[in-house]
N, C-alpha and C positions, 0 to 999 in steps of 0.2 A: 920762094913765095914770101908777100907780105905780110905777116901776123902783127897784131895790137895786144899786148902784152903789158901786165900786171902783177910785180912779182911781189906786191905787198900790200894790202890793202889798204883807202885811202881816199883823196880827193881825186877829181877826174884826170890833176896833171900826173898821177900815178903810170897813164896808160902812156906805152912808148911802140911805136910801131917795130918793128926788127926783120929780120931777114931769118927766114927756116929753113927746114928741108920739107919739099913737095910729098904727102905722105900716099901710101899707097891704097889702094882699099882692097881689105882683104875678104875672105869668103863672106856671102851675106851682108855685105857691105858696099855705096853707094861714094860716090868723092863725087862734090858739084862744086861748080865755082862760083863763088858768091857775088852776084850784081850787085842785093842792094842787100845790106845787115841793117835790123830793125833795132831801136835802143826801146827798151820798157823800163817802169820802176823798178822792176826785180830785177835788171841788171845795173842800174846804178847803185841799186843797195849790196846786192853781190858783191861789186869792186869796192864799196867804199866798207864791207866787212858787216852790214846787219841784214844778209840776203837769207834765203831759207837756204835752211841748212840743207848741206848734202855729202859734207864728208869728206870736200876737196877742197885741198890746199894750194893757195897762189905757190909758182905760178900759173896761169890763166890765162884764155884769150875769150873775155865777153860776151855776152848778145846772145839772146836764144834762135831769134825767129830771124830769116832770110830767104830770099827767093833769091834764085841764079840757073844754071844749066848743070846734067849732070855731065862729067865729063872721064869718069871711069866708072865701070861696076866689076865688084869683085865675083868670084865665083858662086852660083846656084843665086845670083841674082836675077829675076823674073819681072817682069812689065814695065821694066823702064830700059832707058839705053842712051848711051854718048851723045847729045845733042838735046834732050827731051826740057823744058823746063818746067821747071819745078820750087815747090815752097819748104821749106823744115820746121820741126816744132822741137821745143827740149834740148836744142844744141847741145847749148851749156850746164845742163844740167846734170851732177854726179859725173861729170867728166870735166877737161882741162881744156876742150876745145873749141868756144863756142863761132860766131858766124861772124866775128869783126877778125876775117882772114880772108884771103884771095879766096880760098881753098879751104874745105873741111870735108871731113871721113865722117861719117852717118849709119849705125843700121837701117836696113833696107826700109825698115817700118817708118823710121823718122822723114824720109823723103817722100813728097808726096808729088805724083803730076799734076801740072793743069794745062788748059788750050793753050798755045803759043800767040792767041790773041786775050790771053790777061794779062795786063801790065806786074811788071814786076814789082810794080809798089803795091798791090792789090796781094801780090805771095809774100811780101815782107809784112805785112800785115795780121798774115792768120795764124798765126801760133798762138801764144798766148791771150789776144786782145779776143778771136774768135771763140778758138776752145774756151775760154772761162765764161763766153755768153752763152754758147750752147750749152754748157753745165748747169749755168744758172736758171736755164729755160725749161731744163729737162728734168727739174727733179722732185716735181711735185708729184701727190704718192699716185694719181687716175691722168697723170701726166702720157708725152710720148718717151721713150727712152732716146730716139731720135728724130730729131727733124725732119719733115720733108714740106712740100707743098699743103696745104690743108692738113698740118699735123695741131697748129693751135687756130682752127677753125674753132668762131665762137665764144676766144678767151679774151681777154684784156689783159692786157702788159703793162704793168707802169715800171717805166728804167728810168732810175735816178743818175746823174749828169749823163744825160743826154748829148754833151758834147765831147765827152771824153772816148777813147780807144774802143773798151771793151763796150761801155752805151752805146756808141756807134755801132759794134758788131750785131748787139744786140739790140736793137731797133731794126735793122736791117735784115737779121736771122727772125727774128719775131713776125717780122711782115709777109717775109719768104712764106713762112709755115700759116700763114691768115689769120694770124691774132689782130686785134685792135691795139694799136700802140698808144699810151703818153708818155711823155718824157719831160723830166724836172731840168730847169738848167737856170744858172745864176745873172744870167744878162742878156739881152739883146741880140750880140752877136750870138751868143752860145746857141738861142733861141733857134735863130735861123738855122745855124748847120744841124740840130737835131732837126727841121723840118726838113732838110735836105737830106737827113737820111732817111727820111719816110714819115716820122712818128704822127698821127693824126691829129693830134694836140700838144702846145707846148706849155709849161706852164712856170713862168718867171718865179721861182720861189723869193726873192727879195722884194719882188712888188705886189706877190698877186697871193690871197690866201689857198695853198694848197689844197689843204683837206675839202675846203667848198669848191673849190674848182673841180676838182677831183670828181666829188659827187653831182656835179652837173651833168659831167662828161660819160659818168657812167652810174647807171642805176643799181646795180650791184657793189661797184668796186671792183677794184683790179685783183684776177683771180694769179696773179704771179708780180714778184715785184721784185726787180733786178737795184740793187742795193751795193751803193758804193761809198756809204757811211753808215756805220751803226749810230750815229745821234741821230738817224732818223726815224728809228724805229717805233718810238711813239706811235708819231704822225703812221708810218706803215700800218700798222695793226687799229689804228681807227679806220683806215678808207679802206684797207680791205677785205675782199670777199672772205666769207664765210668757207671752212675748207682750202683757203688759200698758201703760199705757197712764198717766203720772202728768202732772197739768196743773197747771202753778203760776202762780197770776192774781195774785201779790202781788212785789214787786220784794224782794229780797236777795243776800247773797253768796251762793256754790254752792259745794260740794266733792262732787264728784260716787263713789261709790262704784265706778268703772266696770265692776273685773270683773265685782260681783255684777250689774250691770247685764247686762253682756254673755252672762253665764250664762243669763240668763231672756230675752235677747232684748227688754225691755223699754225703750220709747222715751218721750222728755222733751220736755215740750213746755211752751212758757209763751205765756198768754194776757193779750193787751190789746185789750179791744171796738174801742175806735177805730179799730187799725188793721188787721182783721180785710180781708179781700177783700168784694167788693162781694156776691158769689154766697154765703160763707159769712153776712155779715150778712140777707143778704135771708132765708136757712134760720131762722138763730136767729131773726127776727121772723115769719117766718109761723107756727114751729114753738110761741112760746110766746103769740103771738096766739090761735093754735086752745086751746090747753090754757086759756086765760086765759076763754075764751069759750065752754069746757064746762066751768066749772066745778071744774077740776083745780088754779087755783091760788088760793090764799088767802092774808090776810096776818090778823096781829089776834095775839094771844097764846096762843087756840086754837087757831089756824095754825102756833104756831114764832115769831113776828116779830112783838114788839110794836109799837105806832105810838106812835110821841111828838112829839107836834102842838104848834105855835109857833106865838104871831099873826104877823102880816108884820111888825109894827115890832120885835118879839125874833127877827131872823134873826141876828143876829149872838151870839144864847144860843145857839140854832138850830147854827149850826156850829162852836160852842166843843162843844156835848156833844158833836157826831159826833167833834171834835179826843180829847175824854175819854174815846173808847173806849163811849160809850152804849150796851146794850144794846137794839136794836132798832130799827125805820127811823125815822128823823128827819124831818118833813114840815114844810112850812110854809104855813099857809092864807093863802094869796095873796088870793081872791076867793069868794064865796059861792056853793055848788053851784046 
């Protein structure tokens, strides 16, 4: 089979595709072959050597999140089978094998099914970008633990870049569960694909003033705030609710505003999928399994989230655009559906 390999950390022309051996899966273990490998920030930063750590040493085959078919299961493997399609999450993570391969070995927990009418860009999607919206969603203290239909009946959501991976998820998941969405975004275009993922208001941070917009939109303020810069946080802890709830899934400095904080009683919280508990991970995957498999999540450009699809031998354009800030999910066609 074909692997993409990195045996030293570095720029993207680091990765070289090469020729393996087909690996087996052994007891409790899942082998699917990968249609479409998903690129995110944490695997550009992985390969270029300032990724989270984990312990493992190039060399490496990239990419956390993929969707493909499974096409062996090892033994005392239970609910899936030879043909089933499926999404993964954590490939690459503390191991050496992630999803920029024909082919990857998986515990059984890491594979996940959905209907054979979700597109595959829809299961290269939900690993990372999803799980860290459902975290973000989830972890306020009168919160739900998981998702469902009417789990944030009631609540206001405000998700900052609204057009980005994980805003998108979490506009989307947000809406699933009957929250009221806004979404922050820096132009125009950004604007429109966060309304196409649903959000009920958009609001141009470079033309429009936030914080009064904000309280237009809602007479309390946003009782949860999905947070993809800590220099927002000001502005976060004036517009919102009281008892509220801010999650920041991207690394930065902090300067915390603490009285205003302590006035509204509102708690900080920072998210990273990986290293989530095993009970909170098991929620976010069942939670956007379901939503994934009625039809509640979508990707595409009518969705919010463009696809911008690479052959396998341009992985390495493949994670220079994700490095360039690309708008919308970067995929890579590994193998044919």
């Amino acid at each position: 089979m074909r692997a993409a390999v990195f045996t030293e950390p570095g720029p993207a022309s680091v990765l070289q595709i090469t020729e393996r051996e087909l690996p087996p899966a052994g007891p409790g273990e899942v082998r699917v072959r990968i249609v479409l490998s998903a690129v995110n920030p944490t695997d550009t930063g992985t390969r270029a050597g300032r990724g989270v750590p984990d312990g493992v040493k190039p060399p490496r085959v990239p990419n956390q999140d993929g969707a493909g078919v499974v096409d062996a299961v090892g033994d005392g493997v239970t609910g899936l089978e030879p043909g089933d399609h499926v999404w993964v999450w954590d490939a690459g993570y503390g191991r050496e094998n992630g999803t920029a391969q024909e082919y990857v070995v998986l515990p059984r927990r890491q594979v996940v099914r959905m209907s054979e009418d979700v597109p595959f860009e829809v299961g290269a999607d939900l690993g990372i970008p999803a799980l860290t919206a459902h975290r973000c969603l989830t972890l306020a203290g009168d919160g739900p633990a998981r998702l469902a239909p009417g789990a944030l009946a009631g609540r206001t959501v405000l998700v900052a870049g609204g057009a980005g991976a994980v805003g998108n998820a979490a506009i989307q998941l947000a809406k699933w569960a009957g929250a009221t969405v806004l979404a922050t975004v820096s132009s125009k275009e950004k604007a429109d694909l966060a309304a196409a993922a649903g959000a009920d208001a958009v609001i141009n941070y470079r033309e429009e003033d936030v914080a009064a917009r904000v309280r237009e939109l809602s007479e309390t303020g946003p009782n949860i705030v999905v947070e993809v810069s800590t220099e927002n946080l000001r502005l976060d802890l004036n517009v919102i609710a009281p008892n509220g709830n801010i999650a920041i899934y991207v690394a930065g400095e902090v300067t915390i505003p603490s009285f205003k904080a302590m006035l509204k009683n509102v708690s900080l919280d920072f998210v990273l999928t990986y290293t989530t508990s095993a009970e909170e991970k098991d929620n976010a995957v069942a939670a956007v399994a379901e939503a994934v498999n009625a039809g509640a999540f979508r990707v595409g450009e009518d969705a919010g989230l463009p696809i911008l699809r690479y052959p396998f031998e341009r992985i390495a354009d493949a994670h220079e655009a994700v490095e360039n800030n690309a708008v919308g999910k970067v995929v890579i066609e590994v193998t044919a559906p």
